[in-house]
C-alpha positions as CSV (number, residue, x, y, z in Angstrom):
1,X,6.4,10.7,28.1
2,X,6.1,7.6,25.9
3,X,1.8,8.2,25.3
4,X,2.6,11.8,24.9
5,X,4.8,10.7,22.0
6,X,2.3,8.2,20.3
7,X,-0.6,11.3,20.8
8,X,2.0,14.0,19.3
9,X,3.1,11.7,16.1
10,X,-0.9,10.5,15.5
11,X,-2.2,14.3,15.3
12,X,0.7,15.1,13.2
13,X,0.3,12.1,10.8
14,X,-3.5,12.4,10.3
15,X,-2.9,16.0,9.5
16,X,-0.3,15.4,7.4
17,X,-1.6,12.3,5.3
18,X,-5.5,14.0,4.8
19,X,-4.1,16.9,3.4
20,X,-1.6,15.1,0.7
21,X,-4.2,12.6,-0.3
22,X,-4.9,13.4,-3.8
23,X,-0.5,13.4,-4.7
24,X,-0.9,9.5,-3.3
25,X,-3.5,9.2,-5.2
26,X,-2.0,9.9,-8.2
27,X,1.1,8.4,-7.6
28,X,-0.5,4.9,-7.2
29,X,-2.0,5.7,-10.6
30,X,1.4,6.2,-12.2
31,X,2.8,3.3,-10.2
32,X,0.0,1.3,-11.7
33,X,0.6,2.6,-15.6
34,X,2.3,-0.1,-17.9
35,X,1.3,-2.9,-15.9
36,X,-0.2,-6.2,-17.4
37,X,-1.3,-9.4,-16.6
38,X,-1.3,-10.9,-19.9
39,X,1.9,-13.1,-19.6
40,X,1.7,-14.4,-23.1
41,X,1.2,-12.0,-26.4
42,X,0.1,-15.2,-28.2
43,X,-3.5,-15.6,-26.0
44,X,-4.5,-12.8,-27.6
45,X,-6.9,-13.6,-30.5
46,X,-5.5,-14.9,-34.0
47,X,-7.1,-13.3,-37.4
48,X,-7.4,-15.0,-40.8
49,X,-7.1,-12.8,-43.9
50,X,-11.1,-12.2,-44.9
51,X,-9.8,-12.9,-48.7
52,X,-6.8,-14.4,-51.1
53,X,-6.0,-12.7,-53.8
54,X,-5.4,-16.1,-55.0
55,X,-4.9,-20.5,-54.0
56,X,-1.3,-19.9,-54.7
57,X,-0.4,-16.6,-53.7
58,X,2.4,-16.0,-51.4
59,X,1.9,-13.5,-48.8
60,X,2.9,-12.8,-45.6
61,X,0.6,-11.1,-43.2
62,X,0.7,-11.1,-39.0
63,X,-1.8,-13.5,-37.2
64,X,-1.8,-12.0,-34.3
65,X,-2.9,-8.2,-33.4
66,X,-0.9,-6.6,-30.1
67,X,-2.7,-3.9,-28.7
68,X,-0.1,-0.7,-28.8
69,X,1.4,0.1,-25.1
70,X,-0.6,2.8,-23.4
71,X,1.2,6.0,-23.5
72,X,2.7,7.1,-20.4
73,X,1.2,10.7,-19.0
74,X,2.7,12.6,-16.2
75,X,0.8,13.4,-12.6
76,X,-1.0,16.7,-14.3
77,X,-2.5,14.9,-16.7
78,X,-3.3,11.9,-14.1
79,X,-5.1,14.4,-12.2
80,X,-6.9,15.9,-14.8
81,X,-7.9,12.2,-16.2
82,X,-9.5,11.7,-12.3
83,X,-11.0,14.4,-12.1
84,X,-12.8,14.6,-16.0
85,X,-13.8,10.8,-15.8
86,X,-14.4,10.3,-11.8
87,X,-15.3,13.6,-11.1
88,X,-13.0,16.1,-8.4
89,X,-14.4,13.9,-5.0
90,X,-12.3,10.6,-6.9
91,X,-9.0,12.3,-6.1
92,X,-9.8,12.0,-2.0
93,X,-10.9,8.3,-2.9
94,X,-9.8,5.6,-0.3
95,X,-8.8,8.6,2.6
96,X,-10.4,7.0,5.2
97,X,-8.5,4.1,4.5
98,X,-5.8,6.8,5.1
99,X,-7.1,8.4,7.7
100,X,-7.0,4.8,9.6
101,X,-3.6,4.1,8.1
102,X,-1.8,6.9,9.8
103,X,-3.5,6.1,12.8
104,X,-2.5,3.2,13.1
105,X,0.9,2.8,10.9
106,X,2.2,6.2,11.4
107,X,0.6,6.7,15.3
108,X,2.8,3.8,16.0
109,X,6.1,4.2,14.2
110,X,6.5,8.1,15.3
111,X,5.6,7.1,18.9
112,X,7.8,4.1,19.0
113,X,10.9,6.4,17.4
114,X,10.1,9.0,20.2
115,X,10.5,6.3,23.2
116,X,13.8,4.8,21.3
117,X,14.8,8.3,21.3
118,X,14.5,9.5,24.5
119,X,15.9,5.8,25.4
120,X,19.5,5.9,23.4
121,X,19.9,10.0,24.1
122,X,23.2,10.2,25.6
123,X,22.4,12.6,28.8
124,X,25.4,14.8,28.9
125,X,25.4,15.8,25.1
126,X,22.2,15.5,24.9
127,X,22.8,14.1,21.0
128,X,22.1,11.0,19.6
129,X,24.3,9.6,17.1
130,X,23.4,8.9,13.5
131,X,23.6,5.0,13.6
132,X,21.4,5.1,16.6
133,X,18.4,7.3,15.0
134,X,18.6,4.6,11.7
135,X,18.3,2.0,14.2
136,X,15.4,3.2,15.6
137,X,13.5,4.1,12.6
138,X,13.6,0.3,11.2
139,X,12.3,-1.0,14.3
140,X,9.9,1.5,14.7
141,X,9.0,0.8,11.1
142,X,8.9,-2.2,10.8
143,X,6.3,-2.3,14.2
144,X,4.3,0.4,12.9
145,X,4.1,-1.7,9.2
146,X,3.0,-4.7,10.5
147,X,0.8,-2.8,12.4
148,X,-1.1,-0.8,9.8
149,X,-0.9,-2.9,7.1
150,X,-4.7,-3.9,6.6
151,X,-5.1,-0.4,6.5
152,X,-2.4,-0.4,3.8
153,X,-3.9,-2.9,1.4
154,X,-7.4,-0.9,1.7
155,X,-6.0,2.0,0.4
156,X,-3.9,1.0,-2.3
157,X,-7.3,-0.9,-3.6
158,X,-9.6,2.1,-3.2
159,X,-7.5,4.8,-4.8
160,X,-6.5,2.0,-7.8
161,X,-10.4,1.4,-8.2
162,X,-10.9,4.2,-10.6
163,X,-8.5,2.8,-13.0
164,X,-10.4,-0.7,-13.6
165,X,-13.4,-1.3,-16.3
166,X,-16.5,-1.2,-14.5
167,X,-16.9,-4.7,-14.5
168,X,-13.8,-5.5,-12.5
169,X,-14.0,-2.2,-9.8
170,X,-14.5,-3.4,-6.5
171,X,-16.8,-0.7,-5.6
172,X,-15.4,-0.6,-1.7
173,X,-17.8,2.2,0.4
174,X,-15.5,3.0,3.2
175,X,-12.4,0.9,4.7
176,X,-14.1,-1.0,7.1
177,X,-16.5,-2.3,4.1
178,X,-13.6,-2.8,2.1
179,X,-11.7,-4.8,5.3
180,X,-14.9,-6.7,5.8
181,X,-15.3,-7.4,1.5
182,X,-11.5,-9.0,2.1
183,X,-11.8,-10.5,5.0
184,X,-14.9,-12.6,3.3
185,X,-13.9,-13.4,0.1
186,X,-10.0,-13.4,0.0
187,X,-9.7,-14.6,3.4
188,X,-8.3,-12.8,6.8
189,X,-4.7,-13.1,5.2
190,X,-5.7,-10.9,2.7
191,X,-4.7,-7.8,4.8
192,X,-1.4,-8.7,5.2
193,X,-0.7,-9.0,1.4
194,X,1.9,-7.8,0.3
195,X,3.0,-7.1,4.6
196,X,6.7,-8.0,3.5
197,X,7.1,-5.4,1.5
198,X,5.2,-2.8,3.7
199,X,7.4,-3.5,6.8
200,X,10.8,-3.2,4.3
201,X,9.7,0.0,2.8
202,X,8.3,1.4,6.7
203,X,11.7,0.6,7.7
204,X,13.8,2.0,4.7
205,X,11.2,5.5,5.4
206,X,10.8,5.7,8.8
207,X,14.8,5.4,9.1
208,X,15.5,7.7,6.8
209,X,12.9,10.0,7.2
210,X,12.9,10.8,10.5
211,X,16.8,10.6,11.3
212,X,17.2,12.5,8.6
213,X,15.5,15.2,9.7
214,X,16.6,14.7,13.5
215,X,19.9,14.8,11.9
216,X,19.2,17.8,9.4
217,X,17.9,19.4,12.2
218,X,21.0,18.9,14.4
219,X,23.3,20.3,11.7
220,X,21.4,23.8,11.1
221,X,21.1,24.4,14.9
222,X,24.9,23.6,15.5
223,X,26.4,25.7,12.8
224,X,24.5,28.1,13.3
225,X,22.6,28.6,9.9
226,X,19.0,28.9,11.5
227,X,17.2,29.2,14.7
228,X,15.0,26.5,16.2
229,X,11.8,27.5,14.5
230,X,9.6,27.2,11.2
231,X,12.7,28.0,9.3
232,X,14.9,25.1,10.4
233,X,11.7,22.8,10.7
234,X,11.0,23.1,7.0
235,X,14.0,22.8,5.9
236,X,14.9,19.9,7.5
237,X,11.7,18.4,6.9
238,X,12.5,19.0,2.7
239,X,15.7,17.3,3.2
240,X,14.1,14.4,4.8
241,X,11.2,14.0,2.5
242,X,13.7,14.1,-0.9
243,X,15.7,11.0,1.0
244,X,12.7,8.9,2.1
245,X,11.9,9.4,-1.6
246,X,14.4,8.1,-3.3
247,X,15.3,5.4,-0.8
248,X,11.8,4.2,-0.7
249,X,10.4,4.3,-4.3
250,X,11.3,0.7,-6.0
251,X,9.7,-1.0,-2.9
252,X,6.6,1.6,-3.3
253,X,6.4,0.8,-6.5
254,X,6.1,-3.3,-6.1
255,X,4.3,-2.7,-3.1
256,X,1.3,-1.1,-4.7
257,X,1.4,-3.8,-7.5
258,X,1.7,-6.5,-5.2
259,X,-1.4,-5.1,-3.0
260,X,-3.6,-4.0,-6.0
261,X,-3.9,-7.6,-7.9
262,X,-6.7,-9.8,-8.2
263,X,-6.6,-12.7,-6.7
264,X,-9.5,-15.4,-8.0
265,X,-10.0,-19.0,-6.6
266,X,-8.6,-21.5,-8.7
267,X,-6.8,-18.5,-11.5
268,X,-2.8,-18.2,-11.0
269,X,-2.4,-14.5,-9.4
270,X,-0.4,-12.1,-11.5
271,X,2.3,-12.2,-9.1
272,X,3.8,-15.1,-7.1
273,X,5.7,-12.5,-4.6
274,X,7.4,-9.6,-4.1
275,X,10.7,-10.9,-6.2
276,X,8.3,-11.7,-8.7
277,X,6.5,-8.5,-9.3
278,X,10.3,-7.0,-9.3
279,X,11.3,-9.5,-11.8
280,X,8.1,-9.1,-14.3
281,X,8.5,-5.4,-13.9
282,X,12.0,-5.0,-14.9
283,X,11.6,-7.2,-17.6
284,X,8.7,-6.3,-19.2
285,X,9.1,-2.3,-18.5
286,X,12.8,-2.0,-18.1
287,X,14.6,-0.9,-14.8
288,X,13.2,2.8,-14.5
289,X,10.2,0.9,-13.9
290,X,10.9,1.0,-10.4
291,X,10.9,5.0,-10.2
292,X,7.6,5.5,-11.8
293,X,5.5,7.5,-10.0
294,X,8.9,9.4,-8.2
295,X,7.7,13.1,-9.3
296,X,4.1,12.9,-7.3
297,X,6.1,10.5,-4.9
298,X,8.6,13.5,-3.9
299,X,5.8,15.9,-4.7
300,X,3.4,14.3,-1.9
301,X,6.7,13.1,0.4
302,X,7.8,16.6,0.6
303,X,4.9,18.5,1.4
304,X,3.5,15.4,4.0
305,X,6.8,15.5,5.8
306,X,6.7,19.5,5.9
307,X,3.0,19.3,6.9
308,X,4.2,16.2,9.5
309,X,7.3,17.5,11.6
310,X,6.1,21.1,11.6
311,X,2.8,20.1,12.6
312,X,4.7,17.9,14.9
313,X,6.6,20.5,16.4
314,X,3.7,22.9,17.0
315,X,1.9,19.8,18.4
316,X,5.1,19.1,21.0
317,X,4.7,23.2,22.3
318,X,1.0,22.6,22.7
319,X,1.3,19.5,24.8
320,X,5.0,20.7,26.6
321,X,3.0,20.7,29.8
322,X,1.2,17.9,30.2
């Protein structure tokens, strides 16, 4: 029962996470927009006036030139930037690195929450209560984080290549050369950047993701409103992919940041940690910093968690007698 579990929630996952690749593409873009790493407006260059009008004169000009803030575009025009500069392939860059990920994060997590499940069922109802199903999604979470994170950092690097200057891209070919690249230059620590924040935002989806929908689920079939089939499966699966969302974004969004930086030997890194990152963000972009990226976040969150628990349930019929 328990492998079954693990096999059913890795098929599912993979499925699931191939086919929404280019909306978490784009939503690592957007996370990335606004960020910099210039902590101080004064290192940018100073200018002299080229002439004076004369010795004496008194005027006031700026000596220093700020570069105006980017302006923010929305996930349309994200995509059609990646596709016009990169080309169409650069919106499926980094899905082996996803591919991997879900079999390793996501295998794990949706397995583990299976076995909990079937663990903490209470026999004659046959129900599990609500408190139960969050419990098990952060410590499947959290497991399935720690877990997949390598996988994780890989990911977030490949699909925020496209946004450096040439100079700076890493240039990764697949993720095993981009694990190997970071394991010998950054150091084997590397892929666990950022792991903190990984296993908190594994816990905070996985709990409300899938009890949400177990308990979505529950609710339709009780009253009534549906029979057990697509129907009911999708609509739970909505209503759990709208909550994951909007529990999950700020971390998402600090998480990506946190992963993506440069770290140089001997060079302060942009970020000292995860409070950091929060801190810099907040300040320097102001608090709604923390949802950008939420429209292609729902827009990918909803469709991978329709395309994951119906493909889950079909998965489960298929494999009901063995």
């Amino acid at each position: 029962m328990g492998l079954k579990g693990f096999a059913e929630g890795g098929i599912a996952s993979i499925i699931a996470g191939a086919s929404t690749h280019p909306l978490d593409l784009i939503k690592v873009r957007m996370q990335l927009q606004g960020e910099s790493h210039i902590p101080n407006p004064s290192s940018v260059q100073s200018y002299r006036p080229a002439f004076a009008l004369s010795s004496t004169a008194n005027i006031s000009l700026p000596t220093t030139l700020e570069p105006p803030p980017p302006p923010r575009v929305g996930p349309l025009s994200i995509g059609v930037r990646i596709i016009q500069s990169e080309g169409a392939a650069a919106l499926f860059s980094g899905v082996s690195a996803t591919i991997l990920r879900q079999t390793l994060y996501s295998t794990t997590r949706m397995g583990l929450y299976d076995v909990l499940k079937h663990k903490w069922t209470d026999p004659d109802t046959n129900t599990m209560p609500l408190v139960r199903k969050i419990v098990a999604g952060l410590i499947s979470g959290a497991v399935g984080a720690a877990v997949g994170n390598p996988a994780d950092v890989a990911m977030v690097r490949m699909q925020a290549d496209g946004r450096l200057p040439i100079e700076q891209r890493r240039n990764y070919k697949s993720v095993v050369d981009a694990l190997s690249q970071m394991s010998k230059q950054e150091g084997v620590a590397s892929l666990w950047q950022g792991s903190s924040l990984t296993v908190n935002r594994a816990m905070i989806v996985t709990a409300s993701q899938l009890a949400s929908y177990d308990q979505a689920k529950e609710m339709i079939l009780e009253k009534g409103l549906m029979s057990d089939g697509i129907g009911t499966h999708v609509a739970a699966s909505f209503l759990a992919g709208f909550v994951a969302s909007v529990a999950s974004n700020p971390i998402d969004v600090i998480k990506t940041r946190v992963m993506n930086m440069k770290v140089e030997p001997g060079v302060e890194p942009p970020y000292k940690g995860a409070l950091d990152c929060a801190m810099k963000t907040v300040k320097a972009e102001g608090p709604m910093a923390l949802y950008k990226g939420f429209i292609p976040t729902i827009s990918r969150q909803g469709p991978f968690t329709v395309v994951l628990f119906v493909t889950l349930e079909q998965v489960r019929k298929l494999l009901k007698d063995f």
